[in-house]
N, C-alpha and C positions, 0 to 999 in steps of 0.2 A: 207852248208859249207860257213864260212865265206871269203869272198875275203882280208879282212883286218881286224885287229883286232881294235878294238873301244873301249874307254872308255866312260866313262857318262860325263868326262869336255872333251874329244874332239869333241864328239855327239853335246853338247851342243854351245859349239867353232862353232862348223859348223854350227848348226839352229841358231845363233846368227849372221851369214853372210847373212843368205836370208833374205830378205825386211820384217820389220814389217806390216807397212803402206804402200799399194800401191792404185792405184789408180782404178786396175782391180781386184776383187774379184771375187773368182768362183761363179756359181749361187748354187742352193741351187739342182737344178739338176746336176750340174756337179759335186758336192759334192759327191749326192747319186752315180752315177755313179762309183768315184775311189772308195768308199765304198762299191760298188757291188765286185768290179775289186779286194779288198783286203780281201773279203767274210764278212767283218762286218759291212753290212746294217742291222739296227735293224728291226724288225719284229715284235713284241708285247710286247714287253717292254713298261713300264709305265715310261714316262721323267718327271722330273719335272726342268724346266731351268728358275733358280734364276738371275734375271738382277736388274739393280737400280746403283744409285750413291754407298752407304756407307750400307755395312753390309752384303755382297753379303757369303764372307767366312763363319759368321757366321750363317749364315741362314741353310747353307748348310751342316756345322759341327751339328748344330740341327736337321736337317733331316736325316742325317749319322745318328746319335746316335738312334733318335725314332725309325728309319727305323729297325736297327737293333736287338734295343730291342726287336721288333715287331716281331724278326726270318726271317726279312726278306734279301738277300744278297743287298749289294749296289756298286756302282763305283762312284766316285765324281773325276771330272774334274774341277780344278779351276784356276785362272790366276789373276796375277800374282806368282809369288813363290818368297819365302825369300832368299833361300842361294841356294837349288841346285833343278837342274828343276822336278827332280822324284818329288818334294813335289806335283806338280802340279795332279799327278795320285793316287788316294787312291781307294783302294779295299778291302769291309768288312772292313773299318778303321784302312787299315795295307797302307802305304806309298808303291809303286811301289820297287820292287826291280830290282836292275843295272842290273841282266840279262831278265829282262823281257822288261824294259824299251829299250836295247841295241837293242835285238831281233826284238819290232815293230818299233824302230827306220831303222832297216839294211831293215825291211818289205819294208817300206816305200820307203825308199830310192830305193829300187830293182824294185819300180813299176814308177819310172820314164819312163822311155822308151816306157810302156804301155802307161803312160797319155799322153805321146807326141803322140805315134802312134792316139790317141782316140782324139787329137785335144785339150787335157784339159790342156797341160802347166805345170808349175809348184807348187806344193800348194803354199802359203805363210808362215810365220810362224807359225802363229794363226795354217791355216788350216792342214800345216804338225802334230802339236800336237792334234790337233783332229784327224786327221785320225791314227795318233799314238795310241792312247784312244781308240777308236772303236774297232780298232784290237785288242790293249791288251787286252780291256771288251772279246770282243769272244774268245780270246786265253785262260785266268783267268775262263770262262764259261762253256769250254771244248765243243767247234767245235758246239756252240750254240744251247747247252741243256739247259744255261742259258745265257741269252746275255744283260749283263748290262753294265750299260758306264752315264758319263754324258758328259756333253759340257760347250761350253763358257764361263758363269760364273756358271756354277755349274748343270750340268744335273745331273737328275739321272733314272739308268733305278734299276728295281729293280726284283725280282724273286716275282708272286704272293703266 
């Protein structure tokens, strides 16, 4: 049950007040940890994580498309977004939709107290939207029969 109710431009309002750029970044252990803590630490997924100056979307909208001509399922995590931040989460090459988005948003937000109790702080923004991502991959997966997701500039985990 939700404690308040949420839109996607207030969601967005809010993860727009927490620090882009700081100076302390979790490690890449304290990452896996909240990811244990929100149950979507991937397991045997197949990533593929697109970095580079220029062409990072496209690359990733090409591996979206082959992937799934192939039959196979995908999640594409990319950054920046244009207009509104769901563009950021693609599943099967369908955009995030606002209840799903709201949901790993409220996830998240719920496991503050945990991360404090565990020493790990608060994510940043970056790292709130992945851990956002992860969870929605396993939640979109169904309690990780299939657990796909991408990252940063463009993971992808995908179903063999």
């Amino acid at each position: 049950m939700r404690q308040e109710e949420w839109t996607v431009e207030a969601a967005d309002a809010y993860l727009n007040e927490i620090p882009k750029f700081t100076s302390e970044k979790h490690t890449a252990e304290g990452l896996r940890r909240m990811l244990s803590y929100l149950n979507a630490l991937p397991q045997e997924e197949r990533i593929v994580h697109v970095a580079g100056t220029n062409g990072k979307g496209s690359v990733c909208s090409f591996l979206d498309a082959v992937l799934q001509k192939a039959g196979k399922r995908t999640a594409r995590f990319t950054s920046p977004h244009l207009v509104r931040v769901t563009e950021r989460f693609s599943f099967d090459g369908q955009e995030a939709d606002d209840a799903l988005f709201l949901e790993a948003f409220e996830v998240v937000k719920a496991s503050y107290v945990h991360f404090e109790q565990e020493g790990l702080g608060h994510p940043t923004y970056f790292e709130y939207l992945f851990l956002m991502f992860m969870w929605m991959a396993w939640r979109t997966a169904g309690c990780n029969e299939l657990h796909r997701a991408s990252s940063a500039y463009g993971y992808h985990f995908d179903q063999p």
